[in-house]
C-alpha positions as CSV (number, residue, x, y, z in Angstrom):
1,X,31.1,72.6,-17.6
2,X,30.3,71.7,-14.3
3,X,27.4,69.3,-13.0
4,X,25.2,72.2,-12.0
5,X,25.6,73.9,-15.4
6,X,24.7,70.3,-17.4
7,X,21.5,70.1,-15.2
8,X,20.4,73.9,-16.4
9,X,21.1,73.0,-19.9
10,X,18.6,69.6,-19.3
11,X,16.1,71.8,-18.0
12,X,16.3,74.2,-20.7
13,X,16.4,70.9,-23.5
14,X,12.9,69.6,-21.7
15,X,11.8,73.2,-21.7
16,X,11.9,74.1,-25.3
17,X,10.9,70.2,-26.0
18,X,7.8,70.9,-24.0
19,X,7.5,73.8,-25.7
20,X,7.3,72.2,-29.5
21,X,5.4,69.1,-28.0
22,X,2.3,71.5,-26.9
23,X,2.6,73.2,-30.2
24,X,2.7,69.9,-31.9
25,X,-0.3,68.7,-30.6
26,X,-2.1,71.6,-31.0
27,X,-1.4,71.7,-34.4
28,X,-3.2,68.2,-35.0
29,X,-6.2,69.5,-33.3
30,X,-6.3,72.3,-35.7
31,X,-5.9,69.8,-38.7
32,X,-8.8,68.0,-37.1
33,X,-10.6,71.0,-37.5
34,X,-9.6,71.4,-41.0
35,X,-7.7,74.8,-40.1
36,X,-4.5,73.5,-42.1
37,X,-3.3,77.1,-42.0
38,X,-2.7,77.4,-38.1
39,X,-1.6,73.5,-38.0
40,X,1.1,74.6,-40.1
41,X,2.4,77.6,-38.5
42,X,2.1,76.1,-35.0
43,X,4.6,73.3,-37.1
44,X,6.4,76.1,-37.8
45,X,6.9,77.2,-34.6
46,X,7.5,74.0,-33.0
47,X,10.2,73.7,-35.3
48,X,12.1,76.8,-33.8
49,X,11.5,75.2,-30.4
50,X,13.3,72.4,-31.6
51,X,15.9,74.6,-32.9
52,X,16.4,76.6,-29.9
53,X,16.6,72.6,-28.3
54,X,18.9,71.2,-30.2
55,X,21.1,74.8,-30.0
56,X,21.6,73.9,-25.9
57,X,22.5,70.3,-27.0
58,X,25.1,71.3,-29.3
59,X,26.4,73.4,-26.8
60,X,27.4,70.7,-24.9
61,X,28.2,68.0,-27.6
62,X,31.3,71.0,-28.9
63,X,32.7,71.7,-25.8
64,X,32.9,67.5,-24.6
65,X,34.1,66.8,-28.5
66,X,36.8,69.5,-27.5
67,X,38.0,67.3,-24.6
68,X,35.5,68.4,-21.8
69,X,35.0,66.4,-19.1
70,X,31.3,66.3,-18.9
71,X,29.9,65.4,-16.1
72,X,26.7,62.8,-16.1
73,X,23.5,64.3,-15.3
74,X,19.6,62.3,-15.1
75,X,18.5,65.7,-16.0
76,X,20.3,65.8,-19.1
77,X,19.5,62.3,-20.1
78,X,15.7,63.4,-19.1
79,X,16.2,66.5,-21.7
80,X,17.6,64.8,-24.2
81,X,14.9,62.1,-23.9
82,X,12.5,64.9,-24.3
83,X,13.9,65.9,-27.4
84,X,14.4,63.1,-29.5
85,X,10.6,62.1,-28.9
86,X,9.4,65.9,-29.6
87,X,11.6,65.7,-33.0
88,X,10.0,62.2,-33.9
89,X,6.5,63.8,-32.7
90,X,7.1,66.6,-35.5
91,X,7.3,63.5,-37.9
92,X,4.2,61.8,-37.0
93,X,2.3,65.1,-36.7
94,X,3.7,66.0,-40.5
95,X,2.1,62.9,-41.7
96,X,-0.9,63.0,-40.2
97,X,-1.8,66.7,-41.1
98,X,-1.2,65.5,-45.1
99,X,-3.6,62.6,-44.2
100,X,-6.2,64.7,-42.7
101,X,-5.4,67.0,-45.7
102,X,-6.6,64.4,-48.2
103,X,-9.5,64.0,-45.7
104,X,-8.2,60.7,-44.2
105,X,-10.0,60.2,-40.7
């Protein structure tokens, strides 16, 4: 890969991060609401986000574990940034949707 195609592959990491984050937090405000139904399906959906995420990452991981010489990119750092704070996001958010669940406010 070169340093071009790493830098498309960051951009694509933040995207779908984004992506889960805004569903993520929209999904709280619906707990807020006491729409647990919507909260969970936009959960759900974050969660393919972050599938679609992590997909691009190990896309990169295979081909540098095959010997690939990867070269560094900000952007990719910046993605993968993105990504590990979106998946401990969908942990928080988990919690507190059981906690508004038990009417917790």
């Amino acid at each position: 890969m070169n340093r071009e195609e790493i830098q498309l592959l960051g951009f694509e990491i933040v995207a779908y991060a984004g992506d889960a984050r805004s569903k993520l937090l929209e999904a709280l405000k619906a707990a807020e609401a006491g729409d647990f139904a919507k909260a969970e399906a936009l959960v759900e959906e974050a969660g393919g986000c972050i599938a679609e995420a992590h997909q691009s990452q190990t896309a990169m991981l295979a081909k540098e574990a095959a010997g690939e010489d990867i070269p560094y990119s900000v952007t990719m750092m910046h993605g993968q940034d993105h990504l590990m704070t979106t998946i401990l996001l969908k942990d928080v958010i988990h919690h507190l949707i059981e906690l508004y669940k038990r009417g917790v406010k």
